[in-house]
N, C-alpha and C positions, 0 to 999 in steps of 0.2 A: 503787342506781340509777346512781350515776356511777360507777362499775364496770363494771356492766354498757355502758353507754354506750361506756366507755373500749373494751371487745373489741370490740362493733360497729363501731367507728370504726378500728379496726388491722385489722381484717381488712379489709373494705371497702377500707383503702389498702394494705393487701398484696394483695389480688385486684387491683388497679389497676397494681401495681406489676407483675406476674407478668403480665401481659396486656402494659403498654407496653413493660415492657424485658426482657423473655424470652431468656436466654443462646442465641446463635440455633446450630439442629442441625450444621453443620458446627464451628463451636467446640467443642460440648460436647463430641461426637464426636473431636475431636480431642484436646480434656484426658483423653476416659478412655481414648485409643489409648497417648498417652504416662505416663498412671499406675493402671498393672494393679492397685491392690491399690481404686480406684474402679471398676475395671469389673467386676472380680468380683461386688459388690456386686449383689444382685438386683433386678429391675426395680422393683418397688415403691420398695427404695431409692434406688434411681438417680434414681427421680422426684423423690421428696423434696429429694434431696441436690440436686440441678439446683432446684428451689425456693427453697431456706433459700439457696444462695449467690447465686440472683437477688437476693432478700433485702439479705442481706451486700453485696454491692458497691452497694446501691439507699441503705445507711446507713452505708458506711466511706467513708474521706476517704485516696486513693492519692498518694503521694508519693513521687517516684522523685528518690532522691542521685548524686551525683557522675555527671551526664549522664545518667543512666539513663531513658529514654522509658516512661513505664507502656502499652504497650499494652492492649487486650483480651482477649490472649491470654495477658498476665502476670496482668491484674489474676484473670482466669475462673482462673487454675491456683492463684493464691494461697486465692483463695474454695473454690473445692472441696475444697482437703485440710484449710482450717481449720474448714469447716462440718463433716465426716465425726464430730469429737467432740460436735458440738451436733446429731447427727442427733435425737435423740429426747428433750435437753435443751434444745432451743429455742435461739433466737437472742438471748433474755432472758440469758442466760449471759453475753455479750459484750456487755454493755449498758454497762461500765464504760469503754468506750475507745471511738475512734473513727478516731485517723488512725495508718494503716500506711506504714511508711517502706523502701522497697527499695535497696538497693547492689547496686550489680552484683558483687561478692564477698563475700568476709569483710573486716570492720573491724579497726582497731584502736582500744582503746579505753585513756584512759589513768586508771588507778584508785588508789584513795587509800585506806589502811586504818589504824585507828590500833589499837596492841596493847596487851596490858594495862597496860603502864608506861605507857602515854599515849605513844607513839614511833609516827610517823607514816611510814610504809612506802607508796614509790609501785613501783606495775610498768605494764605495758601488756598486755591482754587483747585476743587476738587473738578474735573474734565470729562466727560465721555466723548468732546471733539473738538476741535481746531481747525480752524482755518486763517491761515500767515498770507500776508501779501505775498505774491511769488514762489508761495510753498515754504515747507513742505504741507500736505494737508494730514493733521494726527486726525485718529479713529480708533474707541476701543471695540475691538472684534464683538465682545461678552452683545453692546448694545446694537452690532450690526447685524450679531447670527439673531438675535430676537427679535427684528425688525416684523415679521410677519405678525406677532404679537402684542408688541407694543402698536403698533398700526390701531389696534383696538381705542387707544388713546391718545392718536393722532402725533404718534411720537415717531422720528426716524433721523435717526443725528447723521445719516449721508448727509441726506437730501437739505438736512440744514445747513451745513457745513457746506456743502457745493450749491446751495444757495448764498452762501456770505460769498463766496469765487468769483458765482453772476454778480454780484452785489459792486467787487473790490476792482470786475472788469476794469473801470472808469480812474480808477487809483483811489475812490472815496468813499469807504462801508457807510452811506446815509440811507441804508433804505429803496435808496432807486438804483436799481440796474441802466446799464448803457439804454439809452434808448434813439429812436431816428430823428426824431425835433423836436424843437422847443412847445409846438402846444402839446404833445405827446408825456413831454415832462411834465407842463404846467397840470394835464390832467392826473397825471399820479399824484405829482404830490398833493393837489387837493384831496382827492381819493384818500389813499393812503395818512394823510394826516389827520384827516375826519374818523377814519376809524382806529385810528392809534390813538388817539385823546378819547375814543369812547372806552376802547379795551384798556386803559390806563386806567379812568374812572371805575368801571367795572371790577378791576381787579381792587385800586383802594376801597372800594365797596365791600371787599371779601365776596363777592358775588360767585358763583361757579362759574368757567369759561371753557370753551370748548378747546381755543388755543391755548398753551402752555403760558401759563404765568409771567416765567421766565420773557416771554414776549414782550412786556411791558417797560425791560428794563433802559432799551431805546430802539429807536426805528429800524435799525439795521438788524437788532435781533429778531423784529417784529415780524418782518420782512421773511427772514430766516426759518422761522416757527407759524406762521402764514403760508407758507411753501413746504412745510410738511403736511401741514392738514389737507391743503390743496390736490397734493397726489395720493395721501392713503387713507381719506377721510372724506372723498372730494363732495358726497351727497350732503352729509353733514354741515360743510362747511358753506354750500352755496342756500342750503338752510336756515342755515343762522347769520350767513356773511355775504348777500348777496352780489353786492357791489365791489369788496374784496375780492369774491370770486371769482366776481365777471373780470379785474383789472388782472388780476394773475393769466386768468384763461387767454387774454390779448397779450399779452407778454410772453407767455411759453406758448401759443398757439396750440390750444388744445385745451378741450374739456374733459378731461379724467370723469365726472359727472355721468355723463353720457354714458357710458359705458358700460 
């Protein structure tokens, strides 16, 4: 009974929500002018996806660093590309966080690692994104407004970064997302581990790769950079990644490929 109560009551305030604050048609119009791999998406989708990020911006908390103004037109371009992997996985997915943080660049970041003697090693990590257990998620705007661009090279640090989110669901960034059962898992992570020791090799090879490098550094990044190519690359990638493909395509429900 208080279940059922519960979906009455969020829909009701998502229908309310979708009605007062409707991402209005020369915006939208505008976010899918500047990122072709949303326009492609077919109508039905489109609808949706213009949905889930009214949505999204109606329950995230926008915070712009070092002077950075959040407009409308920042916050609409951030929401549309991070909604495209909760197209068909809901907005319950990002239920773990809440406030996004924009720089107008890339950061630096100063980090601390300590090694197996107990010997405490500091460097500086230069960032275009973040993803924190439980937030907040950082983002520099510079790599977000060029996402239509960078798409060209299978690059798009949302959809990375709100990839590590799906990832951290579970409380553990390994690479696997929540999933419904145990042979469900067993089939990813054999998937996914077979071609993460290939793209490992490949990369110690110095070999070219379609994914980012960067990918190789462990599973959870893999995973991350795997899920960009997926959405803005997706021909490419079921080209060269078949089986990768096909396991991402079963998990966000949805073939971008297609399209």
């Amino acid at each position: 009974m208080l279940n059922r109560w519960w979906s009455t009551w969020r829909r009701l305030r998502d229908q309310r929500t979708l009605r007062r604050r409707a991402i209005p048609d020369p915006l939208w119009q505008l976010t899918l002018a500047r990122y072709p791999f949303l326009a492609r998406r077919d109508p039905v989708d489109q609808l949706r996806l213009r949905e889930l990020a009214t949505l999204f911006l109606a329950e995230k908390e926008f915070t712009g660093a070092q002077g950075l103004v959040i407009t409308d037109e920042i916050a609409v371009a951030v929401a549309a590309q991070a909604c495209l992997p909760a197209l068909r996985l809901g907005l319950v997915s990002y239920a773990t966080f809440v406030g996004i943080v924009l720089h107008p660049d890339e950061v630096v970041a100063r980090r601390e690692v300590m090694d197996d003697d107990g010997i405490v090693h500091r460097y500086d990590e230069t960032l275009s994104g973040e993803a924190m257990e439980g937030g907040p998620i950082m983002l520099s705007w510079k790599d977000v407004e060029a996402a239509g661009e960078s798409a060209g090279w299978g690059y798009n640090v949302v959809i990375h970064e709100f990839a590590h989110v799906l990832d951290m669901a579970d409380g553990i960034p390994d690479g696997m997302p929540p999933l419904p059962d145990r042979a469900a898992r067993a089939v990813w992570r054999r998937v996914i581990d077979a071609e993460y020791a290939a793209f490992c090799d490949r990369v110690d090879a110095a070999c070219d790769t379609l994914l980012d490098p960067y990918g190789a550094e462990s599973v959870d990044e893999f995973f991350a950079v795997a899920s960009e190519v997926f959405f803005v690359a997706p021909r490419e990638m079921r080209a060269e990644h078949p089986q990768l493909y096909g396991l991402l395509a079963d998990y966000y429900r949805q073939s971008p490929a297609d399209e």
